[in-house]
C-alpha positions in Angstrom: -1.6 1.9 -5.9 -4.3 3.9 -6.9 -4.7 5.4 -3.7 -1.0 6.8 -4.0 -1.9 7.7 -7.5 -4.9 9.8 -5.6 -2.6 11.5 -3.2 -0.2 12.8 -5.3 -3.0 14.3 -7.9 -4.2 16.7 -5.1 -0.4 18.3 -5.7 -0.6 18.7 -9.4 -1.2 17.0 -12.4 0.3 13.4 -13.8 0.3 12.7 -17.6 -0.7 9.0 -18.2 3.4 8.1 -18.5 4.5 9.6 -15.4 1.0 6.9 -13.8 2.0 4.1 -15.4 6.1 5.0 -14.7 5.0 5.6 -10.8 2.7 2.1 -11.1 6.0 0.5 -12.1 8.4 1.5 -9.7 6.0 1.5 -6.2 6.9 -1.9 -4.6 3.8 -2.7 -2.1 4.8 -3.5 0.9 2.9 -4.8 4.0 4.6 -5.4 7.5 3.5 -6.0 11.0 2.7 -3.7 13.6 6.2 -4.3 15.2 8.0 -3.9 12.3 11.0 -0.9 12.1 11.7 0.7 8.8 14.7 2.1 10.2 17.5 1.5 13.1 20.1 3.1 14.5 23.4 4.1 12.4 21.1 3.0 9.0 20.3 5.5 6.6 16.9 5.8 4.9 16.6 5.4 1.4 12.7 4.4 1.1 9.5 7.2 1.1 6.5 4.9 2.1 3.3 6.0 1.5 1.0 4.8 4.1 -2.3 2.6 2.2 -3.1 1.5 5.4 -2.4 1.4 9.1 0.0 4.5 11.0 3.5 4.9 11.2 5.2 6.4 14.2 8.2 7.9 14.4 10.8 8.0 17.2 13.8 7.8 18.7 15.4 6.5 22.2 17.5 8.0 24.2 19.5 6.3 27.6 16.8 7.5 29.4 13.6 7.9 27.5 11.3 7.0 24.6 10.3 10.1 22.4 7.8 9.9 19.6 8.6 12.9 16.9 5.7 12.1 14.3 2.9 10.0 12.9 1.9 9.9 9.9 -1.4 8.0 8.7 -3.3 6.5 5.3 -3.0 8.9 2.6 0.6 10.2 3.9 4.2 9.8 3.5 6.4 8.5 5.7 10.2 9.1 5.7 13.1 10.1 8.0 13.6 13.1 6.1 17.1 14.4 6.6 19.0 11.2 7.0 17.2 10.5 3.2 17.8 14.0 2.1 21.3 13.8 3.3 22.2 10.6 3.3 22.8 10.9 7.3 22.4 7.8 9.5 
């Protein structure tokens, strides 16, 4: 936790409520290498912030396997416009 707490100070400043609000509703959550945060036709409604380990992002077509983004420890990770917009 405190290396989200880190992160997000680099952006501005956090008043010791908005810590200990932020400490209370980050869920840790660990998962194996194989895990997917996110299938087809769901939509995204979790921003994980990476403690440890890489997450990759990418999608399949009929055809082939692309890879869009990683993102390592210290950053986000989201599908940004299905969770913006609520999109599968």
């Amino acid at each position: 936790m405190q290396a989200l707490v880190r992160t997000l100070l680099k952006f501005g400043e956090l008043n010791t409520g908005c810590q200990q609000a932020l400490e209370k509703a980050a869920v840790p959550f660990a998962c194996s290498a194989q895990t997917h945060l996110l299938a087809p036709g769901m939509v995204q409604d979790q921003v994980y912030f990476i403690d440890e380990g890489i997450v990759m992002g990418h999608y399949l077509t009929k055809v082939r396997h692309f890879v869009s983004w990683f993102a390592a420890e210290g950053e986000f990770a989201t599908a940004v416009e299905s969770f913006h917009y609520r999109k599968p």
